[in-house]
N, C-alpha and C positions, 0 to 999 in steps of 0.2 A: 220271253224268258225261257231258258230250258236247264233243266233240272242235270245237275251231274256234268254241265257241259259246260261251253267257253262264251257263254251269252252272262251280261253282267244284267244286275237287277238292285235296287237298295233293298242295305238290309235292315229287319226289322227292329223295331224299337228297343226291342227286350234285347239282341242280339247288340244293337249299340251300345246301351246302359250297362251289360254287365262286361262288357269288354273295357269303357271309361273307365268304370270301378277296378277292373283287372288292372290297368295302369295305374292307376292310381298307387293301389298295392304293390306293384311292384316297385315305383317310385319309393315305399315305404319297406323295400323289403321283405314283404310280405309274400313270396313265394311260393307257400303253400294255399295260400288263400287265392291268390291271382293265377293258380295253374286250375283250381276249380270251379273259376268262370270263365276263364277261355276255354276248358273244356266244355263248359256249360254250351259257350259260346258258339263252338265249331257243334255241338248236339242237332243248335237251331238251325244253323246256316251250313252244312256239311260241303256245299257244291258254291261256296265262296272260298276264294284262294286265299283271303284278308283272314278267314278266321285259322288256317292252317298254318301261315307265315305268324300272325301273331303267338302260336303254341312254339312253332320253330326258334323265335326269337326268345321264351322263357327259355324253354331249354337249353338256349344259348347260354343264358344268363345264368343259369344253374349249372350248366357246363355238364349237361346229361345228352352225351353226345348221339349218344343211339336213337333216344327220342327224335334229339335236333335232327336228325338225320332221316328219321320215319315224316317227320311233322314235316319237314324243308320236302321233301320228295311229292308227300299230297299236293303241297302247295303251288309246286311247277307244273305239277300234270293237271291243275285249274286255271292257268296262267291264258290271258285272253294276247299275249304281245308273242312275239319270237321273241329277242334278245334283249339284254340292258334290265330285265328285273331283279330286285333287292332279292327278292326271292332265292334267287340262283346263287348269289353271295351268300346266304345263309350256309345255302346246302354246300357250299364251297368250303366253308370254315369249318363245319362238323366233319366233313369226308378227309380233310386236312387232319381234325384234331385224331379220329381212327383209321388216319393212313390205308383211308380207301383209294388211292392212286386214281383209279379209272372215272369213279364218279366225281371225284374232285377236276379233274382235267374237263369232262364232260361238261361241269359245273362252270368254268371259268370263260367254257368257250359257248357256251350257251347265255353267258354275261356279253360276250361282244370279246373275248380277250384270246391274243394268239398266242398257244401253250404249244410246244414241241413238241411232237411224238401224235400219235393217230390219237384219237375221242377213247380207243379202250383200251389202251396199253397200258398195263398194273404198275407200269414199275413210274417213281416218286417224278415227277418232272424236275429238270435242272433247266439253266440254259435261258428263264424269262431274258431276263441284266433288267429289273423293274429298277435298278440301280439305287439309291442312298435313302433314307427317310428316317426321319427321328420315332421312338418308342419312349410312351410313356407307362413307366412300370409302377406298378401296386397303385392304379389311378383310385382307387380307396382308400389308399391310406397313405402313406409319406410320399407322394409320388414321386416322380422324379423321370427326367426327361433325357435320353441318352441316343446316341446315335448308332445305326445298325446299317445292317446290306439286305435288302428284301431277296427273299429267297423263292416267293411266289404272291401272290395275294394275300394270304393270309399267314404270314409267318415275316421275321426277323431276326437274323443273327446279331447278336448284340456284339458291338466293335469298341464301347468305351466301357473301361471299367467303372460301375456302377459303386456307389456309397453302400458300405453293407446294409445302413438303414434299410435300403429294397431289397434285399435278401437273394440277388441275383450277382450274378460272376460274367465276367468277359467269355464270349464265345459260347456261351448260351443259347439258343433257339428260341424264343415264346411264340406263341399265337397270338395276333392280332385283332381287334374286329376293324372291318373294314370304314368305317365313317372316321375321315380325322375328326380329331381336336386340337388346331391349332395349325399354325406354323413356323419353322425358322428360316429365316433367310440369310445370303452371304451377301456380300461387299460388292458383289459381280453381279447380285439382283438374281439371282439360283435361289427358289423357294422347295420347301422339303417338306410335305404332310407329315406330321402326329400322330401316329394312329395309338390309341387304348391297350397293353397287354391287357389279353383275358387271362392264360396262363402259360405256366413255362411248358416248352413242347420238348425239349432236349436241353439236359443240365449239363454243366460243364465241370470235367474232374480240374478244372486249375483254378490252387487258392487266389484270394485277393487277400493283398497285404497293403497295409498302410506304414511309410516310413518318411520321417524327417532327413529333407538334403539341405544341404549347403551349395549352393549353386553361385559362384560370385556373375555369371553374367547367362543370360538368356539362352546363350547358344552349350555353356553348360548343361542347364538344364535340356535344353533341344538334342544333346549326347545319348543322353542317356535314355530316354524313347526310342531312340534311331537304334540305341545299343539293344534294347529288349524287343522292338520288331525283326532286326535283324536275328535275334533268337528265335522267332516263330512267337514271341508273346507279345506284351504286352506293359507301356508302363506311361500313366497320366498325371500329370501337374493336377493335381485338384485346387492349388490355391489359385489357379487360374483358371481352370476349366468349369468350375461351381459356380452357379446363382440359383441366389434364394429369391423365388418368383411366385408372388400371391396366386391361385388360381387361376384368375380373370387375365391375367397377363400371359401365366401358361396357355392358356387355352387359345390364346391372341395370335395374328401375327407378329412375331419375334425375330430382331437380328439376332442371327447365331454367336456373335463374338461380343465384345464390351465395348469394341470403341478403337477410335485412336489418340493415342497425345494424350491429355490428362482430361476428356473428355468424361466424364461419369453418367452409367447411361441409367438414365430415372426410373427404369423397372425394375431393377437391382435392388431387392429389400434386405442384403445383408447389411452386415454392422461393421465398422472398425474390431479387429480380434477377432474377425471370426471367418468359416470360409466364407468365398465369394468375390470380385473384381474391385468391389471395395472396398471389404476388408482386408484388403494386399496391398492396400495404395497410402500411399504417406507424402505429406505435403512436400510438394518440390522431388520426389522422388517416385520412380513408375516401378522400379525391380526393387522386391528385398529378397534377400538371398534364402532367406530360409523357407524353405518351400513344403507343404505338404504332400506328398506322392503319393497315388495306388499303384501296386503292381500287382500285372495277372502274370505267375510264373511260377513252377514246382519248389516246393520247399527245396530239391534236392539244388535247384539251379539257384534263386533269387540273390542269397548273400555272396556268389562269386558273380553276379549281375553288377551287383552294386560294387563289389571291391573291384574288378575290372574295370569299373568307370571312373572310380575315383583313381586308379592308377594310370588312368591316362592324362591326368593334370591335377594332382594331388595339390596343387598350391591352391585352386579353385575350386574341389569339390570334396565331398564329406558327409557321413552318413551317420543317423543313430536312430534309436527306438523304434526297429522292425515290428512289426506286431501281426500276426498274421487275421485279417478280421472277417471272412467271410470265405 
């Protein structure tokens, strides 16, 4: 065994016991109490990499990024592997969340992952294409599950307008933690990790609005999205895009869509009346015209969004009770 170096050894009882306890607490929230036996912890065992990643990970959880960042840095410089430890993803998310460019690049490629630009170049990397993955936002409280464009390992630009219940807006940023939970899959068998918002990293100045359309057929409604990205924003069918999904199912592999033909897909725990695929559906009948919408777009733009659309086939389409909600 050697002291302060990369030779592993077990650790001691006392060093086990109050590090369980420390999860334990944390599991309970208890974060002040489980940050003074991982400290305790890392007192006994200082030249174990386990007890320094376990402080990096409270501090995670606390979102005390400086810590995470001091804690995550001991942790790598006791690291007995080259590449591929969790370790390095910690220090990845903290230098992410305080836009330390350099160390986070360092971070990602000391994981095994090929970042653009040299190991010490300051400026933000761009350019991964880690390409699509789903985010699950306020995973404490309402959650709710949306699709985004990964921008690096540890972040998400959110691409669907979210329910204000999450208190998040289209085109947002969060931070990620790295372990899914879950996943969605398409029709073509293309599966798409889950990951956790920890928190928002960049908020977006565009309201979200909710407004009733009138949509007589599908491709109405298909208008009007096309009409708002073509703007540079943003606008989502919620009466079709929402399910209401117990935990255990969120957290599951998941088809991304509802189905086809009047197929009802059995993880769908909404009601008749309410949102969700099948509270939209009506016996012998798959479209009803009235459709719940979000729109991500400026106050000064949204209500010529909407009178533009319905002016391009006014017999079919129709609008009322904007509200702007988030």
């Amino acid at each position: 065994m050697r002291i302060f170096g990369k030779g592993r050894h077990r650790p001691s009882a006392s060093w086990r016991q109050a590090t369980d306890r420390a999860f334990t607490l944390i599991g309970d929230g208890r974060y002040e109490d489980a940050g003074a036996l991982l400290t305790r912890a890392a007192d006994l065992e200082p030249w174990l990499s386990e007890s320094w990643f376990n402080l990096a990970l409270l501090h995670k959880f606390r979102h005390d990024w400086e810590q995470a960042r001091a804690a995550g840095l001991r942790a790598v410089a006791l690291l007995d592997r080259e590449a591929g430890a969790p370790d390095w993803w910690n220090v990845g998310i903290a230098a992410t969340a305080l836009q330390d460019w350099s160390l986070a690049r360092r971070a990602w490629q000391a994981y095994g992952l090929r970042v653009p630009g040299g190991a010490t170049e300051a400026a933000e990397p761009v350019g991964m294409d880690l390409g699509s993955a789903a985010v699950r936002l306020s995973p404490e409280g309402e959650a709710e599950v949306v699709w985004g464009r990964r921008l690096d390992p540890a972040r998400i630009e959110v691409l669907s307008i979210p329910l204000p219940s999450s208190g998040r807006r289209w085109g947002e940023v969060v931070l990620h933690d790295g372990v899914p939970h879950g996943e969605r899959t398409t029709g073509a068998g293309h599966a798409y990790p889950v990951f956790d918002e920890i928190e928002l990293w960049a908020p977006s100045p565009v309201p979200t609005w909710v407004v009733l359309l009138e949509a007589a057929t599908e491709a109405d409604r298909d208008a009007l999205e096309q009409l708002a990205a073509d703007a540079g924003f943003a606008a989502e069918d919620w009466s079709s895009s929402v399910r209401l999904l117990c935990r255990m199912c969120s957290e599951s592999r998941m088809p991304a869509d509802e189905g086809d033909g009047e197929h009802l897909d059995p993880h769908d725990h909404s009601e008749p009346g309410h949102p969700g695929p099948l509270g939209h559906r009506t016996d012998g009948q798959l479209w009803v015209p009235e459709r719940e919408c979000g729109v991500a777009a400026p106050a000064s733009l949204v209500r010529g969004l909407l009178d533009g659309w319905v002016a391009d086939s006014p017999d079919s389409r129709d609008w009322r009770d904007l509200e702007e909600v988030c």
